[in-house]
N, C-alpha and C positions, 0 to 999 in steps of 0.2 A: 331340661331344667337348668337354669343358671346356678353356678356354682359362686355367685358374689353376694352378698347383702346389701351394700351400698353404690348407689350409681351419682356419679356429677356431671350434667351436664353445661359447659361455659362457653357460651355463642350469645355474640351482642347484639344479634339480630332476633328481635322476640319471636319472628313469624319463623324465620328456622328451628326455633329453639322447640316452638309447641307442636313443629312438625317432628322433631327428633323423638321430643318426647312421647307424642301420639303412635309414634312406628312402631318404638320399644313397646309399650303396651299392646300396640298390634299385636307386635310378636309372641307376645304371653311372659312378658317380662312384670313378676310383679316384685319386685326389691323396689326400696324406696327410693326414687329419685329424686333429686334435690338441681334447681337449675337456677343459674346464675347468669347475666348479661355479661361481666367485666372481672378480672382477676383480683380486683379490689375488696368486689359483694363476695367473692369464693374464698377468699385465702383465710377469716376467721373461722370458716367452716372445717375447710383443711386443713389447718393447722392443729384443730381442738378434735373433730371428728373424722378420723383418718380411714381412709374412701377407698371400692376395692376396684374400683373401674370407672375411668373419667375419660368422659368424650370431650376434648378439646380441640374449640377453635384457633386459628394461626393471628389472624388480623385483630387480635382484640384493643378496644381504647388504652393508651398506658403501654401496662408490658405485655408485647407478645405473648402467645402461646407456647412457644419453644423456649422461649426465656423463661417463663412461669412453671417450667415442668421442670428445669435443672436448676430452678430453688429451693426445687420442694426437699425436705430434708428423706421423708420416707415417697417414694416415687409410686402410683398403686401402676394398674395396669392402663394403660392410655392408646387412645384411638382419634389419632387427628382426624379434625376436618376442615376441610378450608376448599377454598376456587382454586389458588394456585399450587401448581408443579412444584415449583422452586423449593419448597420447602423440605421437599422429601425425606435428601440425603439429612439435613441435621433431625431430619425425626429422626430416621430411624437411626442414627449416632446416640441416641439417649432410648432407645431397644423398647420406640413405640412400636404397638402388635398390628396394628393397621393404620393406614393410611387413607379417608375418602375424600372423593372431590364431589364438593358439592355441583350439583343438586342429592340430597342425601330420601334416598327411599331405602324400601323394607329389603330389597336383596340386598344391597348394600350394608346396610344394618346386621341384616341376619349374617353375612360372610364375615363381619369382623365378630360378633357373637360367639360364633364357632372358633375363630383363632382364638378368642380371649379364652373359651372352655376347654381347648386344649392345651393352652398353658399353663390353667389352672389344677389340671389331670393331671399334667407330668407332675407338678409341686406339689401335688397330694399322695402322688406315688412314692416322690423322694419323701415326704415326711411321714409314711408307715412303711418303708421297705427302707428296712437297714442294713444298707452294703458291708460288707466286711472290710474291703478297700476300693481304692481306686486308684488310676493310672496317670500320674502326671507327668506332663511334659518337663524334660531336662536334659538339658546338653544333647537336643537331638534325639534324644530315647523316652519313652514314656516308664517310669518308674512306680512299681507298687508300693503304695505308702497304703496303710492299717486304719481306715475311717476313725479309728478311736485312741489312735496317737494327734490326729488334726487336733488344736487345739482352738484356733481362730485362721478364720479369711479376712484380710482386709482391703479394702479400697484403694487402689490408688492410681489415680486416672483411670483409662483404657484397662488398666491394668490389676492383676488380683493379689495378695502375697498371701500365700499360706505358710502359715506357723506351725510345726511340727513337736512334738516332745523332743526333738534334735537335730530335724532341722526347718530352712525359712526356705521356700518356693515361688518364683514370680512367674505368675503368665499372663497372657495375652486376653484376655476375658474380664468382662466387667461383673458386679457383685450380683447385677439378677439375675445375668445366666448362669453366674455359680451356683444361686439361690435354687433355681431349678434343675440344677443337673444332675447334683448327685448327693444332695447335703438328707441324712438321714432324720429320722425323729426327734434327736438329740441335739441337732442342730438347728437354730433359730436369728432371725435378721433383729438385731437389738440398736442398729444404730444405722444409717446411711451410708455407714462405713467398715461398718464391722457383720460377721454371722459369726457365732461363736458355739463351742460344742458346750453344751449348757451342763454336762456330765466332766468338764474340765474344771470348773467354776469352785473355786479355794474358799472366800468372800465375797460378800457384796454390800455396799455400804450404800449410801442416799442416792447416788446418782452412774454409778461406776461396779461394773463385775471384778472380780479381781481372780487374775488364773495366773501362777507361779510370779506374785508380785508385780504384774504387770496390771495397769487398771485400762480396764475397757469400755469406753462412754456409753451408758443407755438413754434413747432418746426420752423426752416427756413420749410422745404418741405411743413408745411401745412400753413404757418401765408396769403399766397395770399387766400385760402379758408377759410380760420376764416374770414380776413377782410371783404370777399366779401358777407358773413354773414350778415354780421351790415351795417345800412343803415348811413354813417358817414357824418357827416357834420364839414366842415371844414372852 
């Protein structure tokens, strides 16, 4: 059973496209898919109905596929496809879950299938198993910090910072590996750039959380899931 709702598929070749689509259905895939030729037909869709798994092509008209994936403000889970090799390393530098080379059939399909519902497994684990802490890397030691002292993870390139009740931590790992590693119930992706402990959250005003005076941007795609968070009285 697929653990997604939403499927995109964006391949400018319509005879590939209704074979990608034809396979998923093979497979017993029934979530909605929605399919687009070019990043131009896709991107009002993505941007207003935010997608939990997109098969994207590399060579598309306009902007690439690799370009068009590190625009997207919320990234879902993505599975290139393309003819060529070349593109490999910069997929997976943006922590695409597979990679195929066309000609694209149903083992193929089903393999990446399987990667995408194992990732989906771990982030359902971290989001009802609430760790007491975790171990982060520093000065060479991995240090226990208290899951419920984290206050926000943020973005920044390659790299992650975590904000403590006292202190700030940077490592090596980008926000959606953070996303699935260890981040508890309590914690949620509110911005492209931010996961924040939503049990830290002081205020929140029209577009911005606010935790110890500090405001932290909510995207449009996720502020209906932040709100629906908090139990708001009006």
């Amino acid at each position: 059973m697929e653990l997604w709702t939403k499927c995109i598929i964006i391949e400018d070749d319509e005879l590939a496209l209704k074979l990608i689509q034809s396979n998923l259905r093979a497979l017993g895939i029934n979530s909605d898919i929605y399919t687009f030729t070019s990043v131009v037909e896709a991107m009002k869709h993505v941007r207003f109905e935010p997608t939990d798994l997109l098969f994207l092509d590399v060579g598309l008209p306009g902007i690439n596929g690799i370009e068009f994936a590190k625009s997207m403000s919320i990234r879902p889970n993505i599975v290139i496809i393309t003819s060529e090799r070349d593109y490999a390393f910069d997929a997976f530098q943006i922590d695409v879950i597979d990679y195929i080379l066309k000609p694209v059939d149903q083992s193929k399909l089903l393999r990446s299938l399987t990667k995408v519902n194992e990732v989906l497994r771990k982030k359902q684990r971290g989001l009802h198993q609430s760790s007491q802490k975790v171990f982060i890397r520093h000065k060479r030691q991995h240090v226990s910090v208290a899951s419920d002292s984290i206050l926000w993870v943020e973005a920044q390139g390659d790299y992650a910072t975590i904000q403590t009740t006292d202190k700030r931590y940077t490592i090596k790992k980008t926000l959606t590996n953070m996303e699935g590693q260890f981040m508890s119930k309590n914690f949620m992706r509110v911005h492209r750039s931010f996961i924040v402990n939503m049990d830290a959250v002081d205020k929140i005003d029209e577009c911005n959380l606010i935790i110890q005076k500090t405001l932290i941007p909510v995207s449009r795609a996720r502020k209906a899931e932040v709100l629906n968070y908090f139990k708001l009285l009006d």
